[in-house]
Each structure stands twice: as C-alpha cells, then as structure tokens.
Backbone as CSV, one residue per row, in Angstrom:
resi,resn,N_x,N_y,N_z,CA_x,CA_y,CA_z,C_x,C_y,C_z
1,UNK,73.025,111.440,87.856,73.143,111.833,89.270,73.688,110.664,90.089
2,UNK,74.713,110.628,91.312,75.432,110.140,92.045,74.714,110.392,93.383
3,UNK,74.460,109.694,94.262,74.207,109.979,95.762,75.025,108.810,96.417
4,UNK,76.128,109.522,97.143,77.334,108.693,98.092,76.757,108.944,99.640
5,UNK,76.773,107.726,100.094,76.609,108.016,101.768,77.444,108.184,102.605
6,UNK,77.737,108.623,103.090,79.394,108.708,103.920,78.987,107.974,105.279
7,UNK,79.204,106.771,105.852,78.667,106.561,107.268,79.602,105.979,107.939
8,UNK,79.867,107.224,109.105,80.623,106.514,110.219,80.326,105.394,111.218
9,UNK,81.352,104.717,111.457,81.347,103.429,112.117,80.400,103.542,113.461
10,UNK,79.475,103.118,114.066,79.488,103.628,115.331,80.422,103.586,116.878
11,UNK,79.703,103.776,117.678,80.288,104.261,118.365,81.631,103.189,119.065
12,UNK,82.347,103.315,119.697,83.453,102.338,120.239,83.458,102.284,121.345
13,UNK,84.357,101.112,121.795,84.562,101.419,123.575,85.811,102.057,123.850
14,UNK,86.283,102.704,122.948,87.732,103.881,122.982,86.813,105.082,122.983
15,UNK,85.885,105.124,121.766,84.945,106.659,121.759,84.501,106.756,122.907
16,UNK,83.815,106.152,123.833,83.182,106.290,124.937,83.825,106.998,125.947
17,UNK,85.707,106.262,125.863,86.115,107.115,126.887,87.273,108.049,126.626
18,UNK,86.921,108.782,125.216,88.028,109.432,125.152,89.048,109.102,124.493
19,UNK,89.674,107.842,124.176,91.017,107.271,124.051,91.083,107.250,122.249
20,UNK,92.109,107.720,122.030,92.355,108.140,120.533,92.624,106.792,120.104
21,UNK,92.004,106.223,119.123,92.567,104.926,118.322,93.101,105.376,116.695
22,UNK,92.665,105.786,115.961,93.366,106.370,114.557,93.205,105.263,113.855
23,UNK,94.671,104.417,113.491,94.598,103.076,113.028,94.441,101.800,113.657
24,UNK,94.429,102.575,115.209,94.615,100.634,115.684,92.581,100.427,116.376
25,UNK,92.630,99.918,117.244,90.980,99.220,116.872,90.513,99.100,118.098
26,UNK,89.138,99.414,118.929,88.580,98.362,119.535,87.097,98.769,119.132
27,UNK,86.294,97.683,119.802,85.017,96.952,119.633,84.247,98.088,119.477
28,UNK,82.840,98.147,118.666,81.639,98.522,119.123,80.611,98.630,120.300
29,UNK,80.790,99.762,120.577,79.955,99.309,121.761,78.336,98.956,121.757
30,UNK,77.569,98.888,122.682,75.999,98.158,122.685,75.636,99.384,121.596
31,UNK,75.723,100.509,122.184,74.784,101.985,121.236,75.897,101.567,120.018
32,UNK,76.981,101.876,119.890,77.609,101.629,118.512,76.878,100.557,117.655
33,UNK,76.293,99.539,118.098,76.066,98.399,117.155,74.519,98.679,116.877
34,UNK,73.647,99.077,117.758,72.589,99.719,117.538,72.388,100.954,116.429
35,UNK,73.237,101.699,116.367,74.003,103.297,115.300,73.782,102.402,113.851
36,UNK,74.957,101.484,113.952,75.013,100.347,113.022,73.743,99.720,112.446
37,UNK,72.543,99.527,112.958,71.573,98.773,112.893,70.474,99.670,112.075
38,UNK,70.334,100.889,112.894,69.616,101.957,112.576,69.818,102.567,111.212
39,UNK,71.688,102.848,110.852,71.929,103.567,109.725,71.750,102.065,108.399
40,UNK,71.658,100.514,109.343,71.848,99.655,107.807,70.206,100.069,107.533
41,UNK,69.141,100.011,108.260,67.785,100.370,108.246,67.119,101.030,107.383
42,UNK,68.126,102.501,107.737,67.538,103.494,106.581,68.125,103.904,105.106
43,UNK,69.352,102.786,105.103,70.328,102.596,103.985,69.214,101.732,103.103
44,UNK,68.757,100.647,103.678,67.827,99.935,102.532,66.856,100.314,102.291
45,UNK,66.407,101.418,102.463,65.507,102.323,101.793,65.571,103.264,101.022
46,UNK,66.995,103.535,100.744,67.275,104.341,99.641,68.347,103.798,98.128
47,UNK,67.855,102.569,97.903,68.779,101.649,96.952,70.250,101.777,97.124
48,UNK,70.865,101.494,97.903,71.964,101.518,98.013,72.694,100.060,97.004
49,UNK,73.251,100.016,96.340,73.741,99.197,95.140,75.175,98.840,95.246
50,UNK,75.784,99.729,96.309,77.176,99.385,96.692,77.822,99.863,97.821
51,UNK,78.794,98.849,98.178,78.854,98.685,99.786,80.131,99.124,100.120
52,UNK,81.262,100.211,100.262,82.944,100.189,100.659,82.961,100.267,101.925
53,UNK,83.989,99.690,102.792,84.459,100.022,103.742,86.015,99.993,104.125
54,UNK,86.162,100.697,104.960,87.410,100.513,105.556,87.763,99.792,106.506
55,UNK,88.925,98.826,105.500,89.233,97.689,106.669,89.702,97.117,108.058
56,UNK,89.729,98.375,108.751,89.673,98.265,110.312,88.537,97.800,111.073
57,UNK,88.838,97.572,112.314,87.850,96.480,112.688,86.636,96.959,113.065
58,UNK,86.114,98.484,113.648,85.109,98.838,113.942,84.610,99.044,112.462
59,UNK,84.716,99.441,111.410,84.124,99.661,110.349,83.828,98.601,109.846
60,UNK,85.074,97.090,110.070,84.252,96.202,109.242,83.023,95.899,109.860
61,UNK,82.898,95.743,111.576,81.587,95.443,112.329,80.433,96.462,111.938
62,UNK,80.948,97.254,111.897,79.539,98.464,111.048,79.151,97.983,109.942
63,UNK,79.944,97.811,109.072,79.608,97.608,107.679,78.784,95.921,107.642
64,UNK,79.242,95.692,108.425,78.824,93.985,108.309,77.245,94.006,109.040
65,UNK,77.421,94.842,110.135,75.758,94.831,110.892,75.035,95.665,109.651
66,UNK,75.484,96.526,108.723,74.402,97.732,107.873,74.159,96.487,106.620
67,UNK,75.211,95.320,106.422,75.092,95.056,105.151,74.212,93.844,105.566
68,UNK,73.349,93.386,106.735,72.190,92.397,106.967,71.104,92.847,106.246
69,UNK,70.911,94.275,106.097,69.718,94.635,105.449,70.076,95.335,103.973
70,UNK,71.168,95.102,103.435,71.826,95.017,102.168,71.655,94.188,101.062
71,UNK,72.529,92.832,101.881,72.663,91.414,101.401,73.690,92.313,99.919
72,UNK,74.463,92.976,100.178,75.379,93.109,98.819,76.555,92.795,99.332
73,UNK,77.635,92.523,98.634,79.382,92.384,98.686,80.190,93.548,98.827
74,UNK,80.791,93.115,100.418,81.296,94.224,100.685,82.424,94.787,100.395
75,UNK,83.372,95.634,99.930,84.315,96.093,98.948,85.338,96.382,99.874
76,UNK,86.427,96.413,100.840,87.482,97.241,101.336,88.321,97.935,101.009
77,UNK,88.369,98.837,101.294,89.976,99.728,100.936,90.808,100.396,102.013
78,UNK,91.999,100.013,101.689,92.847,100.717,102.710,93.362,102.258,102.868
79,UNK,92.813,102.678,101.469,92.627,104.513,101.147,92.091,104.717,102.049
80,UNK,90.868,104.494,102.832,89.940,105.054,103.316,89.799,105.051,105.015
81,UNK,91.169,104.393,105.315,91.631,104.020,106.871,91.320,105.295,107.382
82,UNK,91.226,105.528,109.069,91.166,106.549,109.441,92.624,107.201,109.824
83,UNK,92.590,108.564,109.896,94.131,109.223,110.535,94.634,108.357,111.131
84,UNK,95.767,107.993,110.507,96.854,107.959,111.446,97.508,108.872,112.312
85,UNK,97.297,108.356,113.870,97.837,109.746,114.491,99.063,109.016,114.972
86,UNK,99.898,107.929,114.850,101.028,108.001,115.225,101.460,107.515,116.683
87,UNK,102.416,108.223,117.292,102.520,108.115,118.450,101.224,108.391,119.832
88,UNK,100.431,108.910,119.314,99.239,109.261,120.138,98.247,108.043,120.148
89,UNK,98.495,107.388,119.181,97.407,105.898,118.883,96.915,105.319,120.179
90,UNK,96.368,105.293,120.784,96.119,104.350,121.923,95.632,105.243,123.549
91,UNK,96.119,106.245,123.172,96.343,106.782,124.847,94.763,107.790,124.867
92,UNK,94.500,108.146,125.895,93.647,109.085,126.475,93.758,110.384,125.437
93,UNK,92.995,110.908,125.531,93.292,112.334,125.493,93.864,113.287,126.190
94,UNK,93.728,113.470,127.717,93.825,113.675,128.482,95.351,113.246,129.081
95,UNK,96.141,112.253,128.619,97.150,111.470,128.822,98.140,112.237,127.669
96,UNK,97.408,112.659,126.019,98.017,113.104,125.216,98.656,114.416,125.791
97,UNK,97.624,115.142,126.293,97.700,116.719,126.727,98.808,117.028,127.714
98,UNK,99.113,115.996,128.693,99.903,116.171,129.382,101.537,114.867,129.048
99,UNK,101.541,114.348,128.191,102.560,114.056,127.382,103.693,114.870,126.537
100,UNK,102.531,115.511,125.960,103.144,115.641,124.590,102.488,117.231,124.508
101,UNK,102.639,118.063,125.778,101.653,119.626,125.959,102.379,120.676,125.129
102,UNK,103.672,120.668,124.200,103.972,121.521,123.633,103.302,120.840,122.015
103,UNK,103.716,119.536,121.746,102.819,119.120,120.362,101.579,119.159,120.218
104,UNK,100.799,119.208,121.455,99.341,119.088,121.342,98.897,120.400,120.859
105,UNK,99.673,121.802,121.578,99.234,122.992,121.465,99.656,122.909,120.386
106,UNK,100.380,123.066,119.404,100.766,123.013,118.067,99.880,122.444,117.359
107,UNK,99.459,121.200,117.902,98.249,120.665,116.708,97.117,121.499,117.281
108,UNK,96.411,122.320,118.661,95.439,122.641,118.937,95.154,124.425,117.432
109,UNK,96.514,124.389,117.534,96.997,125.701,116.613,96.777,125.832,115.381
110,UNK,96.935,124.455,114.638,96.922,124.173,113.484,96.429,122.924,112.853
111,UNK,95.120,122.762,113.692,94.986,121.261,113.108,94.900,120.683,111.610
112,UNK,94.717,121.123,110.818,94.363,121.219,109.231,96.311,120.603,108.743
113,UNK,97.181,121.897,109.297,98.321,121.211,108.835,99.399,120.563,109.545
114,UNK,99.523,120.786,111.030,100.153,120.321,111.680,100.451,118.762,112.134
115,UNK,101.719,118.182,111.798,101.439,116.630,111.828,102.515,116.428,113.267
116,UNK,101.536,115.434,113.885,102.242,115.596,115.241,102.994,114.116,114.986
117,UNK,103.742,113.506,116.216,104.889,112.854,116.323,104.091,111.933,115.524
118,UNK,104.887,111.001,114.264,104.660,109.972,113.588,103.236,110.071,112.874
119,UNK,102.764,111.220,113.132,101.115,111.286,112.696,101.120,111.926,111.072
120,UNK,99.924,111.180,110.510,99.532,112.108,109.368,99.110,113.495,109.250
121,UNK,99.034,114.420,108.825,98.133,116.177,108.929,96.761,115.662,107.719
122,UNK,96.439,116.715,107.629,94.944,116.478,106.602,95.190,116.681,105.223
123,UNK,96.304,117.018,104.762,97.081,117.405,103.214,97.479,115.848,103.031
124,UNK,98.170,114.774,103.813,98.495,113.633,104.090,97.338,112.786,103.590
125,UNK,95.951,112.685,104.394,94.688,112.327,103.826,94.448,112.678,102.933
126,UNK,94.524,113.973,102.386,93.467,114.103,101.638,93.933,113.738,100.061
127,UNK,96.133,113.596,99.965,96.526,112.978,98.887,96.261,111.484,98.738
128,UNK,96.206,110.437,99.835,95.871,109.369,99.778,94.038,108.742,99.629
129,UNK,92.928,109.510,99.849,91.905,109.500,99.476,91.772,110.152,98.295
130,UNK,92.436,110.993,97.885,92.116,111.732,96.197,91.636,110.426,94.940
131,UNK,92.879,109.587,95.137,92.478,108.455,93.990,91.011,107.290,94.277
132,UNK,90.997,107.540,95.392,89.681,106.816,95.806,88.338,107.366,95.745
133,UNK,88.127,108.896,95.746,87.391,109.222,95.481,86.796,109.558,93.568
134,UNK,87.855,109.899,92.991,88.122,109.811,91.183,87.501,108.584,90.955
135,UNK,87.716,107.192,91.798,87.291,106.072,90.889,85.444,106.503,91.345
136,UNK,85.456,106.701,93.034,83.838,106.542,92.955,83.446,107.676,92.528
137,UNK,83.381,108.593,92.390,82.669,109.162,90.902,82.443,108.702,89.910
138,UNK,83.112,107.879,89.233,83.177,107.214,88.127,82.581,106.094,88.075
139,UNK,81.907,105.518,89.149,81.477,103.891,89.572,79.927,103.588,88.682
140,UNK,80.097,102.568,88.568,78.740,102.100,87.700,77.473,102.494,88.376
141,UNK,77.845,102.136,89.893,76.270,101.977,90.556,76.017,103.901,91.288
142,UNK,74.951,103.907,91.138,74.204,105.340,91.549,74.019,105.810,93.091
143,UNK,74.110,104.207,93.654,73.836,104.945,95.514,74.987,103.728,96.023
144,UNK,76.095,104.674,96.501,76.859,104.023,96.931,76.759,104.253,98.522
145,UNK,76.985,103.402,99.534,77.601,103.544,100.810,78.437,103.203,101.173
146,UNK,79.719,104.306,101.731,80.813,104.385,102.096,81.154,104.014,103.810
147,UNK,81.762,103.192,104.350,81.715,102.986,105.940,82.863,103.210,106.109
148,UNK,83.213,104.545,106.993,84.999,105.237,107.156,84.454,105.496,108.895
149,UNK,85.201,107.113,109.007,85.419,107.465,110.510,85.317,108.614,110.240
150,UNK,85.490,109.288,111.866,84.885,110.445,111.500,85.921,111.630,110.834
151,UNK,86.853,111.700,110.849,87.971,112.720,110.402,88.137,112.254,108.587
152,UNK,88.402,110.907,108.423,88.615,110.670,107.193,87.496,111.045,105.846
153,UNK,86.622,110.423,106.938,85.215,110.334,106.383,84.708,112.693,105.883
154,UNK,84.959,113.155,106.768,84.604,114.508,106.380,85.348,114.980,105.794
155,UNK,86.729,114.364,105.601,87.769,115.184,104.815,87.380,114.662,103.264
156,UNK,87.066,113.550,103.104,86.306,113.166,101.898,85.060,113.893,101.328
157,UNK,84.451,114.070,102.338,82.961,114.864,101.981,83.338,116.309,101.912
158,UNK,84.491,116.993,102.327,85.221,118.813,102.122,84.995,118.542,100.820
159,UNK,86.151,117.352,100.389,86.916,117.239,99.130,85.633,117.496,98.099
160,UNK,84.799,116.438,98.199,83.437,116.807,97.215,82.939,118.250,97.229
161,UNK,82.396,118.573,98.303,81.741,120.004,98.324,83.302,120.827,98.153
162,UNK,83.951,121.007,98.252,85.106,122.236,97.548,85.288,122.855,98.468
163,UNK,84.716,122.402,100.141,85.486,123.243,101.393,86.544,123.219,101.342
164,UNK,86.823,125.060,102.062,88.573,124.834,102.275,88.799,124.501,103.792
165,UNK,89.826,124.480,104.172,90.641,124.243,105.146,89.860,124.539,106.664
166,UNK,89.278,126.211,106.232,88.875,126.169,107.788,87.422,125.422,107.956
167,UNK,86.641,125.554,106.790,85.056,125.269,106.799,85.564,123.775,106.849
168,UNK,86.788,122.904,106.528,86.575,121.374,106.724,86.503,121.390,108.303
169,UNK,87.506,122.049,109.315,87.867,122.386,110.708,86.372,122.331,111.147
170,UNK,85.527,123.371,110.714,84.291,123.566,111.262,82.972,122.516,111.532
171,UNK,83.108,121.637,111.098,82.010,120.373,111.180,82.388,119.464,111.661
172,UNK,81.530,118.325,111.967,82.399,116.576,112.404,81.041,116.011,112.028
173,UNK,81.525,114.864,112.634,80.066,113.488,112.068,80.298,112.307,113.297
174,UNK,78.827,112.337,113.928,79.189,112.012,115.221,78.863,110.221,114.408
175,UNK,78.654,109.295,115.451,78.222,108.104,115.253,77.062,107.984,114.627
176,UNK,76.335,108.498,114.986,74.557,108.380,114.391,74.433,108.955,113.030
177,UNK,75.355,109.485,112.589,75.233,110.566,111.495,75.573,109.819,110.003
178,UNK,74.859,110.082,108.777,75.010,109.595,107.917,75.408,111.198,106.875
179,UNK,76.493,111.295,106.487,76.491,112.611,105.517,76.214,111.929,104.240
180,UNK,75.368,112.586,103.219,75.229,111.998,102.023,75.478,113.660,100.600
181,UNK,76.390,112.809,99.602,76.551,113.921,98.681,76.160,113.485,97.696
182,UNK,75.251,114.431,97.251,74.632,114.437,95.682,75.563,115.122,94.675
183,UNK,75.464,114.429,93.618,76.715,114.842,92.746,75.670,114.900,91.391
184,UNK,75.376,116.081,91.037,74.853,115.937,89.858,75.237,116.866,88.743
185,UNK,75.716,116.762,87.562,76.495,118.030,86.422,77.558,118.157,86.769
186,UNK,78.240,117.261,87.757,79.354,117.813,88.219,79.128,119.211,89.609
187,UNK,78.045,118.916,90.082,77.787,119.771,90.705,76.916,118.870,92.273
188,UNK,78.194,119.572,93.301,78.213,118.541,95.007,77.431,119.231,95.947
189,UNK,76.082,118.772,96.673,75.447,119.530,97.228,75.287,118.019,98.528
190,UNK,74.910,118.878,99.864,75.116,118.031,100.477,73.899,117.678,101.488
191,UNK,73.257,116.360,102.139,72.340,116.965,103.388,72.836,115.719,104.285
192,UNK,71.668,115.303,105.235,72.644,114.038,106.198,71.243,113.960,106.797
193,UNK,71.714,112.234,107.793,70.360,111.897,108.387,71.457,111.950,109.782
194,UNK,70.390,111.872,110.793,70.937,111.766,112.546,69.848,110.579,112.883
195,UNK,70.410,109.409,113.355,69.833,108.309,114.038,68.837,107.808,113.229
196,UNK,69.307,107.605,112.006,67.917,106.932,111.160,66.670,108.383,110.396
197,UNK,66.924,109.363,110.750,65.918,110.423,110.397,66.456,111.600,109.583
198,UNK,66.080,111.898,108.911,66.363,113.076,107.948,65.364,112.319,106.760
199,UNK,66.314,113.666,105.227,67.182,114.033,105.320,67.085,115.372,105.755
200,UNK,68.348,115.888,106.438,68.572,117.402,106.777,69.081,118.515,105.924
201,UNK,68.981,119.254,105.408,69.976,120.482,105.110,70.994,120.336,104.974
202,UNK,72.055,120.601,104.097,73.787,120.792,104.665,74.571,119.569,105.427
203,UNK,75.744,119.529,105.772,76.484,118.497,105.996,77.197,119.116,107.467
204,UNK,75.911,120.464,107.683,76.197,120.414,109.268,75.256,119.602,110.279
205,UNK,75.701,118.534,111.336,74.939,118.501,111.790,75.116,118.180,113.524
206,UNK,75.198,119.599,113.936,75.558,120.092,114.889,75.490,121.409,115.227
C-alpha cells in the first residue's frame, strides 16, 4: 500500500486578491504560512518518508515551513509546476475578463480543453505530469508528500482516481486542504484533511 499527500502551497498575496500567477510567483501570506505550519504538523504524524515539491517560490516556502517538522530532503521537480496560463500570468482576474472577454468566454466554455493565449489546457498537464506520477508509484518510500498548486495538484489526483474530464472540472483544493490517495492492488481511493483535521471522505472538499 502507497499513501501520497497532495498539499497545496498556502495561501499567497496574489490568492488573496484575485491575481492569476500560474508560473510566475509571489510570497505567502501570514494565513498562507500558518496553512503551511498546520499541514507540516499533521504531516509528521502520519510517517511521511518523502518530501517533492515544485520549484516555484510559494511551494518551495511551503515545503520548507512543512519540512521543520520533517527534517527530510527535499526533492524538486519541474513536472509538477503549476499551469501555465501564459499571457494571463500576472493580471487580475477581473482585468483578464475584460482584456481578453472573447478568450475568457471560450475558456469559461471549455475549461478542461481550451488553451488560451500562450497558455497550457489540462491534456498539456496532464502529458507532462504522466511521467512523474509512473515514477511515484513506483518509489521506495510508502508515505510520500507532494507540495504543488491547486489546478496541477488535482489534475494529478483525477489522474490516480480515473476521473474524467468533467468530475476533474468539479472539485478544487483550497489552501488548507491536504488531498491524500491510497493506492493499494493497484486500486486509488481517496479522502483529505481541511486545516490540520480529518481524515474526510472523498477528495471532495467543498
């Protein structure tokens, strides 16, 4: 048996107000680093034996505040970056909508395949995480924790449980949220903690 943690970075001072970052970066905010503190908390209580993250800068600060109560070596990969959205990188939401109001409705239409200006779609992810997920299945250690975002991070956790397209559409993973997949016989079942507490049911948690 395999148990992977999926844990998003917390929160940012772009999340706070809206402003799409994808690949480019800013800080943790006070509750983000607290998210951080809480999920390294209840990570060392369930043997966690290995540490990945993605090497952008809010994840490495997550991963680095969860791995105080670790003390293991932390692993990066650049598979595991979040969407690239391209030309939208940086701006508002709100700034997107009225930019770019015929591409936005197009992606509001089709988010699963639609790739907007310079941006990746989720077929894009989900070929560049495929080989990253094959090796951790295969990994020596039994409780791994993964530190991604929130789009990358659930399109990874579809991929395990065998959601399609619309049931990936249907969920997210806020800051506080830890999704964790049990992999046992070859067989992916899923539950999650919110702010340090669980575990819950399912890999809804919302």
């Amino acid at each position: 048996m395999k148990q992977l943690y999926f844990v998003r970075h917390g929160q940012t001072l772009w999340n706070a107000i809206h402003r799409m970052q994808g690949q480019l970066n800013s800080d943790l905010s006070k509750l983000g680093r607290s998210q951080a503190n809480i999920n390294g908390e209840l990570l060392a209580k369930h043997g966690i034996e290995a540490l990945i993250s993605s090497p952008l800068g809010r994840t490495t600060q997550t991963a680095e505040i969860i791995n105080k109560h670790l003390n293991l070596s932390i692993r990066f990969d650049e598979r595991i970056k979040e969407w690239d959205c391209g030309d939208w990188s940086g701006h508002l939401f709100d700034e997107i909508r009225k930019k770019w109001p015929k591409e936005w409705q197009e992606f509001e239409t089709d988010r699963f395949h639609y790739r907007g200006p310079n941006c990746e779609n989720m077929p894009d992810m989900i070929a560049r995480t495929q080989p990253f997920l094959s090796e951790l299945t295969q990994h020596t250690a039994t409780n791994i924790a993964i530190v991604s975002h929130g789009l990358i991070g659930k399109i990874m956790v579809s991929m395990l449980l065998k959601l399609d397209a619309q049931q990936t559409l249907e969920f997210g993973q806020s800051n506080d949220v830890i999704l964790r997949v049990t992999i046992d016989n070859d067989q992916a079942t899923a539950t999650h903690f919110i702010n340090g507490k669980g575990p819950f049911e399912g890999h809804q948690s919302k």
